[in-house]
N, C-alpha and C positions, 0 to 999 in steps of 0.2 A: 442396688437400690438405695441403700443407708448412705454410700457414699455421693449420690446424683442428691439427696436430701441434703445432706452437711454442707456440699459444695454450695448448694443453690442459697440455702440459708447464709452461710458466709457472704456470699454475692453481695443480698439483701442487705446484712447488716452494713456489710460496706461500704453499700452505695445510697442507703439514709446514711451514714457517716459523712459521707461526701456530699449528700443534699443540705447536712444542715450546717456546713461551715458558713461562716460569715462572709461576705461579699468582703472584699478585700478594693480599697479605694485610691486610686491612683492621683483623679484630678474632682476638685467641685469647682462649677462654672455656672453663676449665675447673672443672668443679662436681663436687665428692665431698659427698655424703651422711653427715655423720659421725653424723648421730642415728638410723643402723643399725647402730652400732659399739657395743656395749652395755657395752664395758669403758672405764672412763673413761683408764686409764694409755693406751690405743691411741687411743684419740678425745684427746686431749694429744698422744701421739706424730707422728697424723697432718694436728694442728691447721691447719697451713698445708700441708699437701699440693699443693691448691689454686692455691695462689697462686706457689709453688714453681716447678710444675710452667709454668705460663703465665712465669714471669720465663725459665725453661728454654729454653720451645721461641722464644721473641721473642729470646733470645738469640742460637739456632741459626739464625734468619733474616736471609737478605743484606738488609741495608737499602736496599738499593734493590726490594726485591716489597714492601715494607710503603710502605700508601697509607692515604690519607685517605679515598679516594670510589671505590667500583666496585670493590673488592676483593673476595675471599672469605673468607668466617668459618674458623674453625680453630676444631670445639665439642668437647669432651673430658668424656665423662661417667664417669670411675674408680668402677668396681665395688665397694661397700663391704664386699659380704659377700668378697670376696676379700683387701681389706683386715683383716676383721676376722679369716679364716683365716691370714692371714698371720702377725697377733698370737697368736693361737692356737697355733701352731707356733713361735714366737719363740728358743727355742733349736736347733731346727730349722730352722736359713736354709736348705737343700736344699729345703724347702716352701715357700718365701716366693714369691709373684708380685703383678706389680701387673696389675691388669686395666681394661681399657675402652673406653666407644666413639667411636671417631673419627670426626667428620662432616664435611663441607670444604664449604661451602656456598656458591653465588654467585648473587646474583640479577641479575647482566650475563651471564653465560658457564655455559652449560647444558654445555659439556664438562668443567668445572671440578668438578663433582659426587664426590664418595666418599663412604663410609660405611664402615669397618670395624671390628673386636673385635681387638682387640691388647693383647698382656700378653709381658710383660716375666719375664723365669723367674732364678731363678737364675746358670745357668750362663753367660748373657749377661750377667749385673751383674759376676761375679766377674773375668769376662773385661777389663773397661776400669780395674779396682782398680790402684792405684800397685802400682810390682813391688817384691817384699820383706811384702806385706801377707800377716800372719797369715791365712789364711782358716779357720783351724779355731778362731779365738778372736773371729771373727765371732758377730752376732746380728740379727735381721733389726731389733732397736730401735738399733742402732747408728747413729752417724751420718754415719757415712764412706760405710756400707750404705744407707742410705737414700739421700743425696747421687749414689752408682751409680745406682739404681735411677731416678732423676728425671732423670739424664743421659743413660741408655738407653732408654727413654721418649721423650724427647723427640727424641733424636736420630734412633728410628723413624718419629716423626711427621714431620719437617721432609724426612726423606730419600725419604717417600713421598710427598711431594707431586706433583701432575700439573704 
């Protein structure tokens, strides 16, 4: 009986050991849709959104979870029409969100799996801005504002990782 105890306990601890390792990150892929964006100054604005956003969250990851083989994907698909109500509202930053969906994908580690819809609002971008920063002379085509916006973003992505 003390040995069916020991063994089982060992199991346990093992296998929280092995639940709490860090997802390990092979690729991040993220695709925005700008030829839903029907104003050409926001489809400019949001030109490398994209690309941005992936230099972002690779930043935000400890270089030791990013691998070459057996890793899990990091897929990011940014909502355009949210983007383009964003430009819509563009003196209006109270309205500005980025929106989209987050997929974590592995095909070694079936506990590795997520999927969710995340957007970024306002009141969280203004929240990480350097202190002294006008926020009433903000605009969501600013660059300082955008720069926020792709660092709160990402830094959601990379903190929810399993």
């Amino acid at each position: 009986m003390k040995t069916l105890v020991v063994l089982t306990t060992s199991a346990l601890v093992l296998a929280s050991g092995a639940m709490a390792a860090e997802t390990p990150i092979q690729e991040v892929d993220v695709q925005t849709d700008l030829t839903a964006i029907e104003n050409p100054a926001a489809a400019r604005h949001f030109a490398s959104l994209g690309s941005d956003l992936q230099a972002d969250i690779l930043a935000r990851l400890d270089p030791a979870r990013l691998t070459t083989e057996g890793g899990s994907k990091i897929d990011v698909k940014i909502d355009a029409l949210e983007l383009a109500s964003t430009w819509a509202n563009v003196h209006d930053i109270s309205q500005s969100k980025l929106t989209g969906t987050v997929s974590i994908i592995s095909e070694t580690d079936n506990s590795k799996f997520d999927n969710y819809t995340l957007t970024v609002a306002y009141p969280e971008v203004i929240a990480i801005l350097p202190p002294g920063t006008d926020v009433a002379a903000l605009t969501a085509d600013s660059k300082l504002y955008y720069d926020a916006m792709i660092d709160t973003f990402a830094e959601h992505v990379v903190d929810h990782l399993k």
